[in-house]
N, C-alpha and C positions, 0 to 999 in steps of 0.2 A: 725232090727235096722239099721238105718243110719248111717252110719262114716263119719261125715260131709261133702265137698266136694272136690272135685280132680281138683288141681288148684292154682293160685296163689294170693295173696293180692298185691293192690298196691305198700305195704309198702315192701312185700317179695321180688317184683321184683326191688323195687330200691338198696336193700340193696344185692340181689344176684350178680346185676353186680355191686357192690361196691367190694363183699367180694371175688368175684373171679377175678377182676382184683388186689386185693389188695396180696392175695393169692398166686395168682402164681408168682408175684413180686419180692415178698418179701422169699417165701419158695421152690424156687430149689431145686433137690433131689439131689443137692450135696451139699446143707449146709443143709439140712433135718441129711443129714448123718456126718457132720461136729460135728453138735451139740448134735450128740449123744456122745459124746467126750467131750462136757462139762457138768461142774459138775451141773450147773443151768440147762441144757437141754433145754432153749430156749434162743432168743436174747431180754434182756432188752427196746433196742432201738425200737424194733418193738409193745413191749409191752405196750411202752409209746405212741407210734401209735396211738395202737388200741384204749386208754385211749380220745385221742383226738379227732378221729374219735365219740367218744360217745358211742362205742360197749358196753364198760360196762353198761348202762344205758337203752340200748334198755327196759327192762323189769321190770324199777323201775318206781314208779309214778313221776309224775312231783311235788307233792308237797315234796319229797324227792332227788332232783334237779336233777328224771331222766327224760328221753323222753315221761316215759307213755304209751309205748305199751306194749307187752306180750312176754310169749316164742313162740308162735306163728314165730314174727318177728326173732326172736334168730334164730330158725331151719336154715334159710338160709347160718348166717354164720358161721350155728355149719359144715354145710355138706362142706361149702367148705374149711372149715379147714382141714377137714376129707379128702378133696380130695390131697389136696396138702401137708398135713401132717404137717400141719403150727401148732408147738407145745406151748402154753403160757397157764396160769394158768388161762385161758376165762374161761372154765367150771367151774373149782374149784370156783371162783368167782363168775360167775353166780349164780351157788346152791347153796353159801351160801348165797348170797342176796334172792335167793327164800326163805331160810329158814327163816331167820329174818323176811321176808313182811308175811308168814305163820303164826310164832310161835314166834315171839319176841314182845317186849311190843313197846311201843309208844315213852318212852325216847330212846328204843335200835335203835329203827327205825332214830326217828333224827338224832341219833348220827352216827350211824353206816352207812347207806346205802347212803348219799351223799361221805362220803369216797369213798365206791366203785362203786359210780357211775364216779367220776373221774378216778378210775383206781387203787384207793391201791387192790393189792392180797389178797385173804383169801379163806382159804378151809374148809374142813369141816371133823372131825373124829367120823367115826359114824361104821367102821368096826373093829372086832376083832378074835382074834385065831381061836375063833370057827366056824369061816367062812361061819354063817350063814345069809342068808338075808334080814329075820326077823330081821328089823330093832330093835323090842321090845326085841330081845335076850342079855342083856347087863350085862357085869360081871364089869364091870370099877364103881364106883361110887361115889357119893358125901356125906360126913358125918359131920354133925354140928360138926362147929370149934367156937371158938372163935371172928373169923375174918370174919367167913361167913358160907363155908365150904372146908373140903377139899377135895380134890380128889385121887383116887386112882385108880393100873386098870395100864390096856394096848390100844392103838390101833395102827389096821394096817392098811394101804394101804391110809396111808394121804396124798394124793395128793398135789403138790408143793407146801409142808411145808415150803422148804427156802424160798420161794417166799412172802409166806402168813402174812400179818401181823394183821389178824384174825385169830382163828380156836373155831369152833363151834363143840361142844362137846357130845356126846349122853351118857350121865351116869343113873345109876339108886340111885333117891334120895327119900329116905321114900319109899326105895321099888316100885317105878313107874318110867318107863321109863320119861328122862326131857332132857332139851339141855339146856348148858351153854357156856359162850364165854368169851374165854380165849386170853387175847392177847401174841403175841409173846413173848416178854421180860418176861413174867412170866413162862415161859418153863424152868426148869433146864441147866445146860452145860449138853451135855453128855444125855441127857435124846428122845433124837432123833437119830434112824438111819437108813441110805439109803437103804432101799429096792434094791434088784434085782430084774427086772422085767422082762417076756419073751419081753414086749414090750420099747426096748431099748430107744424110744425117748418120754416116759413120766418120772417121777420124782414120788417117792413115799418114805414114811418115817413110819419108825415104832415108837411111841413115848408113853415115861411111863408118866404116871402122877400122879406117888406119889410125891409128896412133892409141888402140887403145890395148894396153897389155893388161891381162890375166893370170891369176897362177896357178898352176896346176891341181888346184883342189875344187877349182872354174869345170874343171871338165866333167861331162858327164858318164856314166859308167861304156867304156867304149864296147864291152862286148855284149849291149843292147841295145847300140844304137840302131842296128835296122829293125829290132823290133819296135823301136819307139820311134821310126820315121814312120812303119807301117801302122801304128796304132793312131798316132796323133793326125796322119790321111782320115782314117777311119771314122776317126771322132768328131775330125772334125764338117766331115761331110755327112754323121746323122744329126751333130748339130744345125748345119745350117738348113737341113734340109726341113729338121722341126722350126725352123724362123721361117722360110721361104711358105711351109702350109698355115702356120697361122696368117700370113702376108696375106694367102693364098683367099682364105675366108674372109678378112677384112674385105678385100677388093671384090669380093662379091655382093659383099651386105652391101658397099657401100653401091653399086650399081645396081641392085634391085629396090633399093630406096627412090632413087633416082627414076627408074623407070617407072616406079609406082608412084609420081610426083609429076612429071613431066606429062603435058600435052601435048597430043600434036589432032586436028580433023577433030576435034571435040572428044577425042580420048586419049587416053592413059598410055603412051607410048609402050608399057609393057607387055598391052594386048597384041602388039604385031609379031607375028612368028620370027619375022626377019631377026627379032630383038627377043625374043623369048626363046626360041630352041638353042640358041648359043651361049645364053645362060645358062640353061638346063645343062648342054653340054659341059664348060665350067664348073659348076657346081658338083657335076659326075667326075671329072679328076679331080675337083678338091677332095671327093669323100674317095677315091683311089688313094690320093696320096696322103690320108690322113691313116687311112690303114695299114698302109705299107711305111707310114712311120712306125707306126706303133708297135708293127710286126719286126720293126728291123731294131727296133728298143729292147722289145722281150729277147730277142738273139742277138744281142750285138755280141755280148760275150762267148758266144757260143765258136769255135774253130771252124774257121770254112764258111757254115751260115750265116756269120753275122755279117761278113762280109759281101757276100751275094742277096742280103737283105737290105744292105746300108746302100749300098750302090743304085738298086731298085726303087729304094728311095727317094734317092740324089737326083735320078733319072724322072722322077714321075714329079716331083715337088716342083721342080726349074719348068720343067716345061706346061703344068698346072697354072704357075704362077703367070709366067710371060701370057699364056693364054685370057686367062682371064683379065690381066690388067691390060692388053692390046684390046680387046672387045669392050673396056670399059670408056678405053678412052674413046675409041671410034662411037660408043654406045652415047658419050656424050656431046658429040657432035662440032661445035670450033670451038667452044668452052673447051673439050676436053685435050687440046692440045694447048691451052695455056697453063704459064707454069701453076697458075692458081684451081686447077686441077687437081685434087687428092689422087687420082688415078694413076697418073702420071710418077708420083714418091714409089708406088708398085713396081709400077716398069722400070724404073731405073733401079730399082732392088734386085728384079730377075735376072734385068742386063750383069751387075756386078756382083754377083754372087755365084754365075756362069762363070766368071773369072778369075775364082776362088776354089782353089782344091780338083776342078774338074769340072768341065762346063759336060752338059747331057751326052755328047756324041762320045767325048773321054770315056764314061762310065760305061756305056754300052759297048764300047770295044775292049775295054776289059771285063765287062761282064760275058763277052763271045768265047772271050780262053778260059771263062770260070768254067762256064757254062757246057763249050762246045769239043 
Protein backbone atom coordinates (compact mmCIF):
# COMPACT_ATOMS: atom_id res chain seq x y z
CA UNK A 1 0.00 0.00 0.00
CA UNK A 2 1.04 3.57 -0.74
CA UNK A 3 1.11 6.29 2.04
CA UNK A 4 0.53 8.92 0.02
CA UNK A 5 3.48 11.21 -0.75
CA UNK A 6 6.50 12.69 1.14
CA UNK A 7 6.39 16.41 0.70
CA UNK A 8 4.81 19.50 0.77
CA UNK A 9 1.51 21.30 -0.81
CA UNK A 10 1.59 24.73 -1.88
CA UNK A 11 -0.89 25.66 0.68
CA UNK A 12 1.56 23.65 3.60
CA UNK A 13 4.37 25.67 2.66
CA UNK A 14 2.72 29.05 2.69
CA UNK A 15 1.19 28.48 6.00
CA UNK A 16 4.50 26.73 7.56
CA UNK A 17 6.50 29.93 7.12
CA UNK A 18 3.37 31.82 8.29
CA UNK A 19 3.10 29.47 11.54
CA UNK A 20 6.60 29.31 12.42
CA UNK A 21 7.33 32.86 12.23
CA UNK A 22 4.10 33.43 13.95
CA UNK A 23 5.22 30.89 16.65
CA UNK A 24 8.31 31.61 17.65
CA UNK A 25 7.08 35.32 18.02
CA UNK A 26 4.70 35.06 19.80
CA UNK A 27 5.73 31.75 22.31
CA UNK A 28 9.21 32.10 24.02
CA UNK A 29 9.99 29.59 26.37
CA UNK A 30 9.83 32.05 29.04
CA UNK A 31 6.33 33.06 28.67
CA UNK A 32 5.74 29.23 27.53
CA UNK A 33 6.65 29.00 31.26
CA UNK A 34 4.94 32.15 32.46
CA UNK A 35 1.55 30.84 31.41
CA UNK A 36 1.76 27.79 33.02
CA UNK A 37 1.08 30.13 36.07
CA UNK A 38 -2.09 31.11 34.56
CA UNK A 39 -5.23 29.81 35.25
CA UNK A 40 -6.42 30.22 31.43
CA UNK A 41 -2.96 28.77 30.38
CA UNK A 42 -2.70 30.61 27.11
CA UNK A 43 -2.84 34.42 26.13
CA UNK A 44 -6.23 35.57 24.90
CA UNK A 45 -4.64 38.26 22.64
CA UNK A 46 -2.81 35.74 20.63
CA UNK A 47 -5.87 33.79 20.32
CA UNK A 48 -7.69 36.53 18.89
CA UNK A 49 -4.54 36.52 16.33
CA UNK A 50 -4.92 33.34 15.36
CA UNK A 51 -8.88 34.03 14.77
CA UNK A 52 -7.87 36.76 12.26
CA UNK A 53 -5.13 35.20 10.73
CA UNK A 54 -8.14 32.62 9.53
CA UNK A 55 -6.37 29.53 11.29
CA UNK A 56 -9.61 28.67 12.65
CA UNK A 57 -11.04 28.25 9.23
CA UNK A 58 -8.32 26.59 7.50
CA UNK A 59 -10.55 23.13 7.36
CA UNK A 60 -14.03 24.50 7.19
CA UNK A 61 -15.79 24.87 3.73
CA UNK A 62 -16.26 28.14 2.40
CA UNK A 63 -19.80 27.80 2.16
CA UNK A 64 -19.59 27.83 6.11
CA UNK A 65 -17.39 31.20 5.86
CA UNK A 66 -14.34 28.97 6.08
CA UNK A 67 -11.22 28.91 3.66
CA UNK A 68 -12.19 25.27 2.25
CA UNK A 69 -9.17 23.37 2.71
CA UNK A 70 -8.59 20.29 4.85
CA UNK A 71 -6.58 19.05 7.97
CA UNK A 72 -4.20 18.39 5.37
CA UNK A 73 -3.28 22.24 5.49
CA UNK A 74 -3.92 22.36 9.67
CA UNK A 75 -0.84 19.75 10.10
CA UNK A 76 1.60 22.59 9.45
CA UNK A 77 0.39 24.84 12.13
CA UNK A 78 -0.44 21.86 14.39
CA UNK A 79 3.56 21.02 14.28
CA UNK A 80 4.75 24.37 14.86
CA UNK A 81 2.63 24.95 17.63
CA UNK A 82 4.15 21.76 18.79
CA UNK A 83 7.59 23.11 18.36
CA UNK A 84 7.44 26.26 20.12
CA UNK A 85 4.72 24.97 22.64
CA UNK A 86 2.38 27.88 21.57
CA UNK A 87 -0.53 26.68 23.87
CA UNK A 88 -4.53 27.96 22.77
CA UNK A 89 -7.57 26.11 22.41
CA UNK A 90 -6.52 25.68 18.12
CA UNK A 91 -7.03 21.94 18.52
CA UNK A 92 -9.87 21.66 20.91
CA UNK A 93 -11.61 23.88 18.24
CA UNK A 94 -10.48 22.35 15.28
CA UNK A 95 -12.09 18.82 16.40
CA UNK A 96 -14.94 20.06 17.17
CA UNK A 97 -15.45 21.73 13.93
CA UNK A 98 -14.36 18.38 12.48
CA UNK A 99 -17.00 16.90 14.33
CA UNK A 100 -19.96 18.96 13.41
CA UNK A 101 -18.77 18.94 9.31
CA UNK A 102 -18.77 14.78 10.25
CA UNK A 103 -21.82 14.23 12.45
CA UNK A 104 -23.91 17.36 12.68
CA UNK A 105 -26.98 18.32 10.74
CA UNK A 106 -27.29 21.15 8.38
CA UNK A 107 -28.96 23.79 10.74
CA UNK A 108 -26.03 22.79 13.35
CA UNK A 109 -23.54 23.42 10.55
CA UNK A 110 -25.00 26.99 9.71
CA UNK A 111 -25.07 27.95 12.80
CA UNK A 112 -22.35 26.67 14.43
CA UNK A 113 -19.19 26.43 12.29
CA UNK A 114 -18.98 30.13 10.86
CA UNK A 115 -18.68 30.83 14.80
CA UNK A 116 -15.65 29.11 14.81
CA UNK A 117 -14.38 29.66 11.84
CA UNK A 118 -13.96 33.37 13.30
CA UNK A 119 -12.43 32.05 16.33
CA UNK A 120 -15.16 31.54 19.27
CA UNK A 121 -13.45 28.19 21.30
CA UNK A 122 -15.17 24.97 21.72
CA UNK A 123 -14.09 21.57 22.65
CA UNK A 124 -15.28 18.48 22.70
CA UNK A 125 -16.11 15.87 25.82
CA UNK A 126 -16.05 12.45 24.72
CA UNK A 127 -13.51 10.91 27.51
CA UNK A 128 -14.37 9.32 30.73
CA UNK A 129 -13.24 7.21 34.13
CA UNK A 130 -12.90 4.42 32.28
CA UNK A 131 -10.12 5.54 30.39
CA UNK A 132 -10.91 3.87 27.53
CA UNK A 133 -10.48 4.73 23.88
CA UNK A 134 -13.26 3.18 22.40
CA UNK A 135 -14.67 6.03 21.85
CA UNK A 136 -18.37 3.67 21.71
CA UNK A 137 -17.54 2.92 25.69
CA UNK A 138 -19.99 5.48 27.14
CA UNK A 139 -21.50 5.50 30.63
CA UNK A 140 -22.86 9.44 30.60
CA UNK A 141 -26.21 9.55 28.87
CA UNK A 142 -29.19 11.14 27.50
CA UNK A 143 -32.87 10.30 28.73
CA UNK A 144 -36.28 11.77 27.27
CA UNK A 145 -37.25 14.86 29.36
CA UNK A 146 -39.93 16.81 28.87
CA UNK A 147 -37.69 19.64 27.36
CA UNK A 148 -35.83 17.30 25.26
CA UNK A 149 -33.56 15.41 27.22
CA UNK A 150 -31.60 15.25 29.93
CA UNK A 151 -28.23 14.32 30.60
CA UNK A 152 -26.41 12.57 33.04
CA UNK A 153 -22.76 10.95 33.56
CA UNK A 154 -19.25 12.34 33.87
CA UNK A 155 -16.42 13.44 31.75
CA UNK A 156 -12.92 13.89 31.75
CA UNK A 157 -10.02 15.38 30.11
CA UNK A 158 -12.22 18.35 28.44
CA UNK A 159 -9.85 20.32 27.05
CA UNK A 160 -9.99 24.31 27.52
CA UNK A 161 -13.36 24.01 28.85
CA UNK A 162 -13.08 27.90 30.21
CA UNK A 163 -12.14 28.67 26.92
CA UNK A 164 -14.98 26.81 25.10
CA UNK A 165 -18.23 28.31 24.32
CA UNK A 166 -19.23 24.97 22.79
CA UNK A 167 -18.78 21.46 24.12
CA UNK A 168 -19.82 18.60 21.98
CA UNK A 169 -20.83 15.72 24.02
CA UNK A 170 -20.64 11.84 23.51
CA UNK A 171 -23.57 10.28 25.44
CA UNK A 172 -25.42 7.02 25.12
CA UNK A 173 -29.07 7.75 23.91
CA UNK A 174 -31.74 4.83 23.40
CA UNK A 175 -28.69 2.89 24.24
CA UNK A 176 -26.35 4.05 21.00
CA UNK A 177 -23.65 5.83 21.24
CA UNK A 178 -24.72 10.02 19.77
CA UNK A 179 -23.07 13.46 20.26
CA UNK A 180 -24.91 16.31 21.45
CA UNK A 181 -24.05 20.11 21.84
CA UNK A 182 -24.27 21.76 24.82
CA UNK A 183 -23.40 25.45 25.08
CA UNK A 184 -21.56 26.80 27.92
CA UNK A 185 -24.17 28.85 29.97
CA UNK A 186 -26.16 25.64 30.36
CA UNK A 187 -23.31 23.85 32.40
CA UNK A 188 -24.24 24.10 36.18
CA UNK A 189 -21.83 26.44 38.80
CA UNK A 190 -19.74 24.11 40.33
CA UNK A 191 -20.28 21.40 37.85
CA UNK A 192 -16.66 21.66 36.34
CA UNK A 193 -13.25 20.97 37.67
CA UNK A 194 -9.59 21.65 36.85
CA UNK A 195 -7.79 18.72 36.08
CA UNK A 196 -4.04 18.30 37.08
CA UNK A 197 -2.12 17.36 34.25
CA UNK A 198 1.52 15.96 34.06
CA UNK A 199 1.51 18.19 31.09
CA UNK A 200 1.39 21.63 32.89
CA UNK A 201 0.76 23.92 29.92
CA UNK A 202 -2.50 22.63 28.60
CA UNK A 203 -5.95 23.03 30.46
CA UNK A 204 -8.24 20.30 31.18
CA UNK A 205 -11.66 20.04 33.15
CA UNK A 206 -13.59 17.29 34.59
CA UNK A 207 -17.36 18.18 34.16
CA UNK A 208 -20.75 16.37 35.57
CA UNK A 209 -23.63 16.60 33.63
CA UNK A 210 -26.50 15.84 35.56
CA UNK A 211 -28.86 18.46 35.79
CA UNK A 212 -28.20 19.80 32.41
CA UNK A 213 -31.12 19.33 29.87
CA UNK A 214 -31.10 19.89 26.11
CA UNK A 215 -33.54 19.85 23.31
CA UNK A 216 -33.69 17.84 20.70
CA UNK A 217 -32.27 20.16 18.06
CA UNK A 218 -28.95 19.46 20.81
CA UNK A 219 -28.51 16.33 19.08
CA UNK A 220 -26.29 15.50 16.49
CA UNK A 221 -27.25 13.76 13.26
CA UNK A 222 -27.66 10.04 14.71
CA UNK A 223 -27.04 8.21 11.66
CA UNK A 224 -23.34 9.37 11.48
CA UNK A 225 -22.48 9.18 14.51
CA UNK A 226 -20.12 6.35 14.09
CA UNK A 227 -18.77 7.88 11.28
CA UNK A 228 -17.90 10.87 13.20
CA UNK A 229 -16.60 8.86 16.36
CA UNK A 230 -14.32 7.26 13.74
CA UNK A 231 -13.30 10.53 12.02
CA UNK A 232 -12.76 12.81 15.04
CA UNK A 233 -10.17 9.42 16.49
CA UNK A 234 -8.62 10.07 13.21
CA UNK A 235 -8.09 13.58 13.34
CA UNK A 236 -7.43 13.83 16.11
CA UNK A 237 -4.51 11.58 16.28
CA UNK A 238 -2.78 13.25 13.04
CA UNK A 239 -3.24 16.24 14.88
CA UNK A 240 -1.50 15.52 17.83
CA UNK A 241 0.86 13.55 16.19
CA UNK A 242 1.75 16.99 13.91
CA UNK A 243 2.35 18.82 17.74
CA UNK A 244 4.24 15.84 19.31
CA UNK A 245 6.99 16.20 15.80
CA UNK A 246 7.26 19.75 16.05
CA UNK A 247 7.76 18.97 20.20
CA UNK A 248 9.96 16.36 18.70
CA UNK A 249 12.59 19.07 16.98
CA UNK A 250 12.49 21.63 19.64
CA UNK A 251 13.89 19.15 22.10
CA UNK A 252 16.54 18.26 19.82
CA UNK A 253 17.78 21.86 19.00
CA UNK A 254 17.33 22.38 22.25
CA UNK A 255 20.04 19.52 23.42
CA UNK A 256 22.40 20.00 20.60
CA UNK A 257 22.75 23.57 21.84
CA UNK A 258 23.53 22.27 25.03
CA UNK A 259 26.09 19.89 24.13
CA UNK A 260 27.69 22.29 21.80
CA UNK A 261 27.99 24.62 25.05
CA UNK A 262 28.83 22.32 27.71
CA UNK A 263 32.30 21.11 28.93
CA UNK A 264 33.50 18.51 30.32
CA UNK A 265 38.06 17.13 30.18
CA UNK A 266 38.45 20.45 28.30
CA UNK A 267 35.91 19.79 25.60
CA UNK A 268 32.71 20.12 24.23
CA UNK A 269 30.56 17.32 25.74
CA UNK A 270 29.00 16.83 22.17
CA UNK A 271 32.32 15.28 20.98
CA UNK A 272 31.58 12.01 23.15
CA UNK A 273 29.97 9.35 21.05
CA UNK A 274 28.25 8.29 24.38
CA UNK A 275 26.31 11.76 23.72
CA UNK A 276 26.47 12.04 20.10
CA UNK A 277 25.14 8.81 18.40
CA UNK A 278 22.00 9.18 20.45
CA UNK A 279 21.40 12.31 19.03
CA UNK A 280 22.10 11.24 15.75
CA UNK A 281 19.66 8.47 16.57
CA UNK A 282 16.77 11.15 17.78
CA UNK A 283 17.28 13.30 15.16
CA UNK A 284 16.70 9.85 12.65
CA UNK A 285 13.10 9.44 14.12
CA UNK A 286 12.40 13.07 14.25
CA UNK A 287 13.07 13.10 10.31
CA UNK A 288 10.78 9.45 10.36
CA UNK A 289 8.24 10.98 12.00
CA UNK A 290 8.06 14.19 10.15
CA UNK A 291 7.57 12.21 7.12
CA UNK A 292 5.22 10.04 7.92
CA UNK A 293 3.24 13.09 9.19
CA UNK A 294 3.25 14.48 6.14
CA UNK A 295 2.58 11.28 4.32
CA UNK A 296 -0.46 10.73 6.54
CA UNK A 297 -1.59 14.58 5.82
CA UNK A 298 -1.44 13.99 1.92
CA UNK A 299 -3.88 10.76 2.58
CA UNK A 300 -5.84 11.44 5.48
CA UNK A 301 -8.80 11.73 3.38
CA UNK A 302 -8.11 8.94 1.32
CA UNK A 303 -10.46 5.48 2.52
CA UNK A 304 -8.48 2.80 4.18
CA UNK A 305 -5.03 4.72 3.71
CA UNK A 306 -5.39 7.51 5.69
CA UNK A 307 -6.08 5.61 8.38
CA UNK A 308 -3.05 3.10 8.20
CA UNK A 309 -1.03 6.48 7.56
CA UNK A 310 -2.37 8.48 10.55
CA UNK A 311 -1.88 5.62 12.87
CA UNK A 312 1.92 5.23 11.60
CA UNK A 313 2.11 8.45 12.42
CA UNK A 314 0.66 8.43 15.94
CA UNK A 315 3.12 5.45 16.49
CA UNK A 316 6.37 7.01 15.15
CA UNK A 317 5.80 10.82 16.60
CA UNK A 318 5.03 9.44 20.68
CA UNK A 319 7.76 7.46 20.68
CA UNK A 320 10.30 9.99 18.73
CA UNK A 321 9.29 12.42 21.16
CA UNK A 322 9.66 10.31 24.56
CA UNK A 323 13.09 9.42 23.08
CA UNK A 324 14.48 12.30 22.55
CA UNK A 325 13.27 14.38 25.46
CA UNK A 326 14.44 11.08 27.92
CA UNK A 327 18.18 11.46 26.20
CA UNK A 328 17.89 15.18 26.63
CA UNK A 329 17.16 15.18 30.14
CA UNK A 330 19.77 12.40 30.99
CA UNK A 331 22.10 14.40 28.39
CA UNK A 332 21.79 17.10 30.94
CA UNK A 333 22.86 15.50 33.68
CA UNK A 334 21.21 16.86 37.62
CA UNK A 335 20.29 20.05 36.01
CA UNK A 336 18.11 18.13 33.73
CA UNK A 337 16.02 16.57 36.23
CA UNK A 338 15.03 19.88 37.81
CA UNK A 339 11.87 21.38 36.99
CA UNK A 340 13.85 24.39 35.55
CA UNK A 341 14.91 22.08 32.87
CA UNK A 342 13.23 22.88 29.22
CA UNK A 343 13.64 19.29 28.63
CA UNK A 344 11.62 17.96 30.98
CA UNK A 345 8.06 20.39 29.54
CA UNK A 346 8.92 17.48 26.41
CA UNK A 347 8.54 14.66 28.48
CA UNK A 348 5.82 15.36 30.12
CA UNK A 349 4.08 16.18 26.73
CA UNK A 350 5.07 12.55 25.37
CA UNK A 351 3.82 11.13 28.74
CA UNK A 352 0.31 12.97 28.20
CA UNK A 353 -0.32 12.82 24.85
CA UNK A 354 0.27 8.82 25.02
CA UNK A 355 -2.94 9.38 26.98
CA UNK A 356 -4.91 10.94 24.54
CA UNK A 357 -6.63 9.07 21.77
CA UNK A 358 -4.12 6.04 21.98
CA UNK A 359 -0.97 5.75 23.44
CA UNK A 360 1.90 3.80 20.69
CA UNK A 361 1.17 0.05 21.79
CA UNK A 362 -3.04 0.97 21.01
CA UNK A 363 -2.14 2.01 17.45
CA UNK A 364 0.11 -0.81 16.68
CA UNK A 365 -2.51 -3.29 17.50
CA UNK A 366 -4.90 -1.98 15.53
CA UNK A 367 -2.58 -1.25 12.79
CA UNK A 368 -1.91 -5.59 13.12
CA UNK A 369 -5.94 -6.04 11.86
CA UNK A 370 -5.27 -3.14 9.31
CA UNK A 371 -2.47 -4.56 8.22
CA UNK A 372 -2.43 -8.36 8.87
Amino acid sequence: MELGQIGFTEEQIDLLGVAENFCREKSPINKVRALIEDERGFDPDIWAEMGQLGWLAIAIPEEYDGVGLTLTEVVPVAEQMGRYMLTTPFMSTTLASQAIMAGGTEAQKQILLPRMAKGEAATLALSENNGDWDMANIEAAAAPHTDGYALSGTKTFVMDFDAAETIIISVLLDGKPALVIVNKDQIPDGAARREVLIDETKRSHEVKLDGIVIGADAVMDRGKSSEAFHHIHLAANLLRAAEMTGSCQAVIAYTVEYLNTRKQFGKRIGAFQALKHPTVDAFVDYQKARSLLYAAAYSFDKQGEGEVATRIAAVQSETALAYAADRSIQFHGGFGFTYDCDAQLYRRRAIFQASQYGDALYHKRKLADLLL
